[in-house]
N, C-alpha and C positions, 0 to 999 in steps of 0.2 A: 816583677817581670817574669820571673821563672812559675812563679803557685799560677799567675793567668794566662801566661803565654804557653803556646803549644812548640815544640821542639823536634830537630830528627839529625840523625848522624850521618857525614858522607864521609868516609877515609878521615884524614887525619883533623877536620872539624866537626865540631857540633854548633849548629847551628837553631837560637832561640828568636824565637819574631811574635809582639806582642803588637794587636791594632793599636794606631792611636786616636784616641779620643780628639774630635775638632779638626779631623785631618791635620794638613802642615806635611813641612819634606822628612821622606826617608833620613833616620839617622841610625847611626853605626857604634855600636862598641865592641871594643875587641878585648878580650884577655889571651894570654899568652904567656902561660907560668913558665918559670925558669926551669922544669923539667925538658923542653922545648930543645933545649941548648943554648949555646952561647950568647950574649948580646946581640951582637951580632945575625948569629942563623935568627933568634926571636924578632930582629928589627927587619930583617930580610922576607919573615912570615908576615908583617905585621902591613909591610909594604905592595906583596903582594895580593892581600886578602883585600886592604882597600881598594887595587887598582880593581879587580874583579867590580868591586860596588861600585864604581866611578862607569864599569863597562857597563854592567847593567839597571845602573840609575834609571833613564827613562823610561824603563818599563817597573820601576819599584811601585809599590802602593805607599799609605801613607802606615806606618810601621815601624817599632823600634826595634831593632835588630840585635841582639849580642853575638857573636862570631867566638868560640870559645875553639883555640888550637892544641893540636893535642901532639906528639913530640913526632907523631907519622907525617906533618903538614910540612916542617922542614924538607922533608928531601922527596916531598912529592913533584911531579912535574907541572908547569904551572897551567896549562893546559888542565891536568886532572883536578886541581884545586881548583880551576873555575869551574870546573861543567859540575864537579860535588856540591860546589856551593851555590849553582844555579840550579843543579834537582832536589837540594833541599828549601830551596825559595819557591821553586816553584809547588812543590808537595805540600807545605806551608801556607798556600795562596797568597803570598806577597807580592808577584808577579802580576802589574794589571793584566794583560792578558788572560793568562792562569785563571785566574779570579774571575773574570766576565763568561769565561768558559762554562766554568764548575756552575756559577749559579743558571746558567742559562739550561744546563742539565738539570740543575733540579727542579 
């Protein structure tokens, strides 16, 4: 995933998106090392990161995603954790939208 996949940083994520082969739905992983904080704050991260992908599900391409949190994601506001984690979806071309764009440019 990481040697083929292209990757890019927004505040307290790093966000990894690899095509997938055969199409199929968007999926999602997350890490969330215990540098993060607490149980807690890391399950608190882990909840908001999904609710963003659930927001922006319909416009996902077919792609695997890893969502990797870094200890600034915690007390970011949730507002800023989506719009970082939908400019690096969208920079990424994961976004159909995004994607229909870009190639229609080239």
């Amino acid at each position: 995933m990481l040697r083929e996949g292209r990757s890019r940083r927004a505040g307290g994520l790093v966000v990894h998106v690899r095509d997938r082969d055969g199409g199929g739905h968007p999926r999602l992983g997350l890490v969330v090392p215990g540098g993060v904080g607490s149980a807690v704050e890391r399950n608190r991260v882990k909840r908001r990161v999904r609710a963003v992908w659930r927001e922006l599900g319909p416009r996902l391409t077919s792609v695997d995603c890893v969502v990797v949190a870094r200890r600034e994601a915690a007390s970011m506001p949730f507002r800023e954790l989506s719009g970082g984690m939908a400019r690096c979806l969208r920079e990424l071309r994961a976004l159909a939208g995004d994607r229909e764009r870009a190639e229609a440019v080239r």
